[in-house]
N, C-alpha and C positions, 0 to 999 in steps of 0.2 A: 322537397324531398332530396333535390340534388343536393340542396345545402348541410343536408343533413350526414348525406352520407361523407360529401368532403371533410364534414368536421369530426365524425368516427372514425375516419383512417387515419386522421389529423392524430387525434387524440391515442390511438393506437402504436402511430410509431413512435408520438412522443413518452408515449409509454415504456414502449421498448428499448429505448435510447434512455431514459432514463433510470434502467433498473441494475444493479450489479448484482454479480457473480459472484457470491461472498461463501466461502465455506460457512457451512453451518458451524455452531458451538462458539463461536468469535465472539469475544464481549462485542456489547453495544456500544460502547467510547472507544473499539476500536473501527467498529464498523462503520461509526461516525466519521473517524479521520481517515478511512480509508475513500470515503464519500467524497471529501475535503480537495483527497489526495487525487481522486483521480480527474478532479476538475481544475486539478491546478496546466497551468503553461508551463510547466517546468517536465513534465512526464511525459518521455518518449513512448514511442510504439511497443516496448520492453519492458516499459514498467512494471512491476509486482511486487506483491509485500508477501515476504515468506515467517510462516513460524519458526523459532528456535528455544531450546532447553540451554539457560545461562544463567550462572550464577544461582543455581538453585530455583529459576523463576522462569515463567513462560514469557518468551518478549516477541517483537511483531520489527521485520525490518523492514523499511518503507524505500524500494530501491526504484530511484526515475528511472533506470535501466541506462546503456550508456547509446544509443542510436541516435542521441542528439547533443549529445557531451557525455565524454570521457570522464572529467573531472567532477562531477557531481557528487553529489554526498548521499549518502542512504542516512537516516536517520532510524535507530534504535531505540523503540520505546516498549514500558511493559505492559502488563495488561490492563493498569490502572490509567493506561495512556500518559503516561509522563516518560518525558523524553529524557534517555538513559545517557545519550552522547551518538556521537555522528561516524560513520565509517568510510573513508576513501576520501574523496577528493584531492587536491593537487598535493596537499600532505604525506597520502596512502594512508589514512589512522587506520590501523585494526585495534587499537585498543578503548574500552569502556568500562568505565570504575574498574581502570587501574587491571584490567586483564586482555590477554589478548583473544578475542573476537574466534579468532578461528579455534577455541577450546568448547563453543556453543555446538551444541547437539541439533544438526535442522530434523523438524519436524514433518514442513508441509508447508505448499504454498496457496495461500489463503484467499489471493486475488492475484490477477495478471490482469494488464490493458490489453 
């Protein structure tokens, strides 16, 4: 019996340690890379991926936040999960196919660590 119940509490917070916080309506290939994203070593305590209106198309900006580096890059991809180009890093790019970045319409942010 005791073993029993170690292993439902077991299994409960790996449960809950396991599940994100994903706005509803998010394609599924982005929900996958947000999955990806938030098990990487590179995402600070700030990370978040926010939605933006660009270029006529919905796209998802995947930013490690900067509380453990400055110069990190947010990666810009659309909904079909294909990555548009990268924003910041020790460069600053604000720009992606050839426009600059800060003309995108934010949306909403779809996940935070």
């Amino acid at each position: 019996m005791r073993t029993l119940i170690i292993l439902l509490i077991a299994s409960l917070a790996f449960s809950a340690c396991s599940k994100l916080d994903i706005e509803k309506d998010v394609p599924q290939v982005i929900k996958d890379k947000i999955k990806t994203f938030s098990e990487s070593s590179t995402i600070c305590s700030d990370g978040k991926v926010d939605e933006y209106s660009f270029q006529s198309q919905t796209v998802y900006v995947f930013d490690p936040g900067i509380n453990c580096g400055a110069d990190m890059t947010s990666e810009v991809v659309n909904s079909d999960g294909e990555t548009l180009g990268y924003l910041g890093g020790l460069a600053g790019n604000t720009t992606i196919n050839g426009e600059d970045f800060g003309n995108a319409e934010y949306g909403r942010t779809v996940w935070k660590n």
